[in-house]
Backbone as CSV, one residue per row, in Angstrom:
resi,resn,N_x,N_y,N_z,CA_x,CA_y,CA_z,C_x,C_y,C_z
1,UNK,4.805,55.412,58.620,6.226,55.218,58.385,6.904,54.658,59.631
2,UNK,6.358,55.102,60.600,7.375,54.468,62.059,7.008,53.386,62.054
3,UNK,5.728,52.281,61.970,5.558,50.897,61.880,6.318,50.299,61.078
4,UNK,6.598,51.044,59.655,7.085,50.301,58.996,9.341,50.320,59.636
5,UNK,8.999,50.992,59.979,10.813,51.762,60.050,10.965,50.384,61.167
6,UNK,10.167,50.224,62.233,9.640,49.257,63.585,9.535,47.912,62.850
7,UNK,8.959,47.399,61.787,8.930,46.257,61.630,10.223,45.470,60.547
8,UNK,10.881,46.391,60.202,12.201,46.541,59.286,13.087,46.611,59.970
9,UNK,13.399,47.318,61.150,14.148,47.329,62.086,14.973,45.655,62.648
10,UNK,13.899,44.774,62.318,13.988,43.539,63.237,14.340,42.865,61.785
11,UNK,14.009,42.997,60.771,14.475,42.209,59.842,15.378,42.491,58.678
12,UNK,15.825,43.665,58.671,16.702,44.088,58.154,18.801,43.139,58.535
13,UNK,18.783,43.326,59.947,20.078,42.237,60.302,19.944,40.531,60.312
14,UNK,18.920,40.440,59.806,18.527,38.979,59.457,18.578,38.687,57.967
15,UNK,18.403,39.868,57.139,18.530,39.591,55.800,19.639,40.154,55.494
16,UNK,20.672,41.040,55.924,21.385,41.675,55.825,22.564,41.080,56.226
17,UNK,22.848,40.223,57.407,23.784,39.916,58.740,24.543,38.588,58.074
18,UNK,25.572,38.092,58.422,26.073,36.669,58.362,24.888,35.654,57.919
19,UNK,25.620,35.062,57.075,24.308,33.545,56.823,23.043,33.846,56.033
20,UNK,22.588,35.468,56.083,21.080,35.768,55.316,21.415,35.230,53.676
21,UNK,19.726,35.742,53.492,19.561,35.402,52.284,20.521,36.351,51.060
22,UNK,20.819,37.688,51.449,21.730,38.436,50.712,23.167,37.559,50.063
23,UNK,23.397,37.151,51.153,24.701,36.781,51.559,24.466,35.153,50.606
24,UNK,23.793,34.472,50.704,23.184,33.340,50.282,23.424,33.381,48.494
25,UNK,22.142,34.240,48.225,22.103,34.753,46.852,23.756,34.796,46.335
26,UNK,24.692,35.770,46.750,25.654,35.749,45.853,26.353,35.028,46.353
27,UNK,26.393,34.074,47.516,27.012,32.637,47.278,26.787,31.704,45.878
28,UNK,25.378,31.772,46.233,24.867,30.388,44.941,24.767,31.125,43.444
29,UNK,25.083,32.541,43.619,25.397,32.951,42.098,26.475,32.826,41.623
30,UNK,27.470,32.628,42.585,29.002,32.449,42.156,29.482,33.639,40.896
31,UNK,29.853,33.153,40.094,30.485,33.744,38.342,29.339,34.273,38.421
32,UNK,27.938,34.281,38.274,26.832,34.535,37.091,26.417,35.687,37.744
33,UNK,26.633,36.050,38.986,26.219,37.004,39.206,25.659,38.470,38.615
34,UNK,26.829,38.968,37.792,26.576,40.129,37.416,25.460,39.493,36.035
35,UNK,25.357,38.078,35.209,24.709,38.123,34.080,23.464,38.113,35.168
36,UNK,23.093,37.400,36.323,21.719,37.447,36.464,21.366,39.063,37.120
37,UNK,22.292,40.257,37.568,22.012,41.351,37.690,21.224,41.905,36.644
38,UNK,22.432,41.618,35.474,22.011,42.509,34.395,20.090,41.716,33.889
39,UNK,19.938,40.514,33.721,18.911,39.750,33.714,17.397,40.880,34.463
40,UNK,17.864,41.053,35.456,17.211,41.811,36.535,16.790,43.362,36.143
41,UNK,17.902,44.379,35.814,17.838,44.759,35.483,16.877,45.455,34.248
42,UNK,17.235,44.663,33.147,16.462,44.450,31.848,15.254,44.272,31.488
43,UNK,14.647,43.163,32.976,13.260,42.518,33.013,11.772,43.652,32.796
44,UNK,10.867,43.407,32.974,10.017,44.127,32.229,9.496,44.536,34.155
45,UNK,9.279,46.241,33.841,8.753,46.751,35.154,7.492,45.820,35.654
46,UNK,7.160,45.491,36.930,5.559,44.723,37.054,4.816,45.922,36.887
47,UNK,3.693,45.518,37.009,2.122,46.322,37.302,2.679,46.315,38.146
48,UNK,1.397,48.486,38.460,2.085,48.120,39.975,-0.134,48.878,40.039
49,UNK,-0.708,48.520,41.481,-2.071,48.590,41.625,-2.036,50.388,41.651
50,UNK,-3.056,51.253,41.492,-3.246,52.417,41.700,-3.278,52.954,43.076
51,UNK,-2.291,53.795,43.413,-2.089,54.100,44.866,-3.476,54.715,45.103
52,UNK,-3.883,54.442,46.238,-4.959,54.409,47.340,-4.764,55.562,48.501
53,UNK,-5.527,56.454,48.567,-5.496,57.498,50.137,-6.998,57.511,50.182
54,UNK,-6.923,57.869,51.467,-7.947,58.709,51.986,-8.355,58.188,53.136
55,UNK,-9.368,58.826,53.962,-9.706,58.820,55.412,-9.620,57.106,56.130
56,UNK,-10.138,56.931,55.225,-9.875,55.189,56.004,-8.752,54.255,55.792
57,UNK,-7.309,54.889,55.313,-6.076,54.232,55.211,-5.616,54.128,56.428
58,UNK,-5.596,54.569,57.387,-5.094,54.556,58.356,-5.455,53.543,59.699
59,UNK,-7.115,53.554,59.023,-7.416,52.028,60.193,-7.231,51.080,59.100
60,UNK,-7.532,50.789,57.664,-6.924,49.522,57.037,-5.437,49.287,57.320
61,UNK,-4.647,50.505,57.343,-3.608,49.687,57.780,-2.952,49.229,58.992
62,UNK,-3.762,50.007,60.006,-3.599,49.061,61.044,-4.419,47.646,61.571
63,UNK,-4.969,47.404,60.613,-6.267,46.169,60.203,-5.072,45.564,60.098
64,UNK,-4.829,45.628,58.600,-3.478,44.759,57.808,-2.155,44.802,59.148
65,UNK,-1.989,45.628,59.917,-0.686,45.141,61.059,-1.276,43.821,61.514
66,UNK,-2.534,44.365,62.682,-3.395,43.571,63.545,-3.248,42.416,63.196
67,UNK,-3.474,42.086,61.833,-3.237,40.518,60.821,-2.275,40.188,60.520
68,UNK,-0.949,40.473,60.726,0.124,40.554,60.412,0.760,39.793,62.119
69,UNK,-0.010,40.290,63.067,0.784,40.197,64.228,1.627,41.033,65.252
70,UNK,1.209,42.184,64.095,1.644,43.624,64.660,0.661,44.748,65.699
71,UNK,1.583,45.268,66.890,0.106,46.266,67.582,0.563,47.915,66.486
72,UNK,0.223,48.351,65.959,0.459,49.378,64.880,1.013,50.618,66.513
73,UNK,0.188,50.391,67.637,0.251,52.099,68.592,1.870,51.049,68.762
74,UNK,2.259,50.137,69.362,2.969,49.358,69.901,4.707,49.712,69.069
75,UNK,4.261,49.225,67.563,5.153,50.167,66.804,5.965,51.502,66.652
76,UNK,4.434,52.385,66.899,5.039,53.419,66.790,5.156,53.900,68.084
77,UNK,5.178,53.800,68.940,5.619,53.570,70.270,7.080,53.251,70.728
78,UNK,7.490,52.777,69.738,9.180,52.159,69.788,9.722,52.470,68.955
79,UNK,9.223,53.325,68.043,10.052,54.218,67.169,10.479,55.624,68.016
80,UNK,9.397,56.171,68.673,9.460,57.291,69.036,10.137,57.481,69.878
81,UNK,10.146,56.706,71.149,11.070,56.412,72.070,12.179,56.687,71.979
């Protein structure tokens, strides 16, 4: 959870802030907004894959940081702080 809190941290006021894509979206929705909410809404849940545990989640997911560009200790290192 702190990697993730660490890598959200940085992109959260970028999607969130002046100019993002939030901000974007209900520009270019203008009027339709609430019909493409409700659109959204309505749509059919996705698949979602069968959640996964056990002893080796913890180095796959710092595999999946590593590949990402992320140091996972580095993360949580700057959460804790």
């Amino acid at each position: 959870m702190a990697a993730i809190r660490a890598i959200l941290s940085g992109y959260n006021p970028l999607e969130e802030g002046e100019g993002g894509p939030y901000e974007t979206c209900e520009r270019l929705a203008g009027d339709e907004v609430e019909k493409l909410l409700d659109k959204l809404r309505n749509s059919p849940y996705p698949r979602l894959k069968p959640h996964v545990s056990g002893p080796g989640m913890l180095d796959t997911t710092r595999r999946a940081l590593a590949r990402a560009g992320y140091d996972w200790y580095d993360l949580v290192r700057r959460t804790i702080v």
